[in-house]
Each structure stands twice: as C-alpha cells, then as structure tokens.
C-alpha positions in Angstrom: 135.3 102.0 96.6 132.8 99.7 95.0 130.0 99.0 97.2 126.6 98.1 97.2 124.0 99.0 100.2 121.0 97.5 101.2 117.8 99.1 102.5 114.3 99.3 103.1 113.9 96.3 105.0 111.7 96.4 108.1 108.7 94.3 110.2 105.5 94.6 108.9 102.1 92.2 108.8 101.3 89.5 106.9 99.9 90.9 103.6 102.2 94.1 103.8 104.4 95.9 102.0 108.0 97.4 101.4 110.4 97.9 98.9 114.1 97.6 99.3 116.6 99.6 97.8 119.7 98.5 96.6 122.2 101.7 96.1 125.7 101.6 94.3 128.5 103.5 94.8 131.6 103.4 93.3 131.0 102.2 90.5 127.8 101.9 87.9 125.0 100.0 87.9 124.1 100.2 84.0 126.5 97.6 83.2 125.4 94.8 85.3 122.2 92.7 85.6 121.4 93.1 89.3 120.2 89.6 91.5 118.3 89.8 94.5 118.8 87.0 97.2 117.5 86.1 100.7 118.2 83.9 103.2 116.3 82.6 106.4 117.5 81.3 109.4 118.9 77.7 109.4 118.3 78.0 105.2 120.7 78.3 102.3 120.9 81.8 100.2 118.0 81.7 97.9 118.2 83.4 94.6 114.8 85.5 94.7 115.0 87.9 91.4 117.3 89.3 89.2 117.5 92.1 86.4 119.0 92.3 83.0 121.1 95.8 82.0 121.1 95.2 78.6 116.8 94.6 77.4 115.5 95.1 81.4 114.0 91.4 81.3 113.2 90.0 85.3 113.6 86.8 86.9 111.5 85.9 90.0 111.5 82.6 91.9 107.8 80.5 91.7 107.0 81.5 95.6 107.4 85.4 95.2 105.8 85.3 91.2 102.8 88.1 91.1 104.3 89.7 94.6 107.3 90.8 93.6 108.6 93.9 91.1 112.4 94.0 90.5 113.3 97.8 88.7 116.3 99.9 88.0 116.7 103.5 87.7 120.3 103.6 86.4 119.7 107.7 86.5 119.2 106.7 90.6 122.0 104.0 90.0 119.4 101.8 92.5 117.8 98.8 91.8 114.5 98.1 93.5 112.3 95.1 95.1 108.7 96.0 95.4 106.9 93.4 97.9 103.6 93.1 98.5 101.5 90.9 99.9 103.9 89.2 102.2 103.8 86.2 103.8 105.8 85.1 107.0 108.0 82.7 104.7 109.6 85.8 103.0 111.2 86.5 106.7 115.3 86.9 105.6 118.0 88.7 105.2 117.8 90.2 101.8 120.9 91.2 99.8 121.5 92.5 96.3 124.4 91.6 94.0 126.5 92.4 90.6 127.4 88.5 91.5 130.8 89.3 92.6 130.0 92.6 95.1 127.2 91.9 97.6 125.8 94.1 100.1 125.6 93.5 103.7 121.9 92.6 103.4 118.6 94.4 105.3 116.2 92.5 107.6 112.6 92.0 106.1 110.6 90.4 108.8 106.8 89.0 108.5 104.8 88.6 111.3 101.9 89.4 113.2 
C-alpha cells in the first residue's frame, strides 16, 4: 500500500521550532522529488517547498525563504521540513506529496 504519513507538527511560540517528518511506505522515496504544501483556514493549498531526487536542489516559497530546510534521507525513506523562527502566518495544515500520493497532513500551529 503506497502511503505517505505526516508528522511532527505541533503548537509552539512565535519564533519556535519543529520539523515535520514525512515517512513513506510502500513504496520508495528515491525516485520522486518530494513537495511540501500547507493550507490555512479559509485559504487555498499553498505550495511551500519541494525536493529534487535526482541533484537534491530545494524550492522554498518567498515567505518561508531563510526559515525553512527541506532534506531527504532516502536510507530513512523520510523527507524533512526544518522550521524555525515561526511566525503565526505559518499556522496550517501541512502535507507532503510525490504529487499524486499525499498524506493526511499534521497541524503546525503558531501562537502565543
């Protein structure tokens, strides 16, 4: 069963930390360029980053540029999203995807 699975996601403070997992199964990572993407309440789905699996070059949207980290570990078969310095604007739902399988997405809330 190909699946992917979000976690990581939490509530922490303004100017906080975390870093979201995203875990496949079923099938492996090492072939596919991995995109992260969020979505807040009332808002569309936002493409936030993505990875290559061929040379490992990174996309990242202006507003999380300098914050953000996208990684792999294809040994892990996970893909990463290091976060720092949040702001209460990065509140969403955050979900990874090969751009046909999504995951079901982990909560990252910002707030003091």
């Amino acid at each position: 069963q190909v699946q992917l699975v979000e976690s990581g996601g939490g509530l922490v403070q303004p100017g906080g930390s975390l870093r979201l997992s995203c875990a496949a199964s079923g099938f492996t990572l090492d072939y596919f360029a991995i995109g992260w993407f969020r979505q807040a309440p009332g808002k569309e789905r936002e493409g936030v980053s993505c990875i290559s699996n061929s040379d490992g070059s990174t996309y990242y949207v202006d507003s999380v540029k300098g914050r953000f980290t996208i990684s792999r570990d294809n040994a892990k078969n996970t893909v990463y999203l290091q976060m720092n310095r949040l702001k209460p604007e990065d509140t969403a739902v955050y979900y990874c995807t090969t751009g046909r399988a999504w995951g079901q997405g982990t909560q990252v809330t910002v707030s003091s």
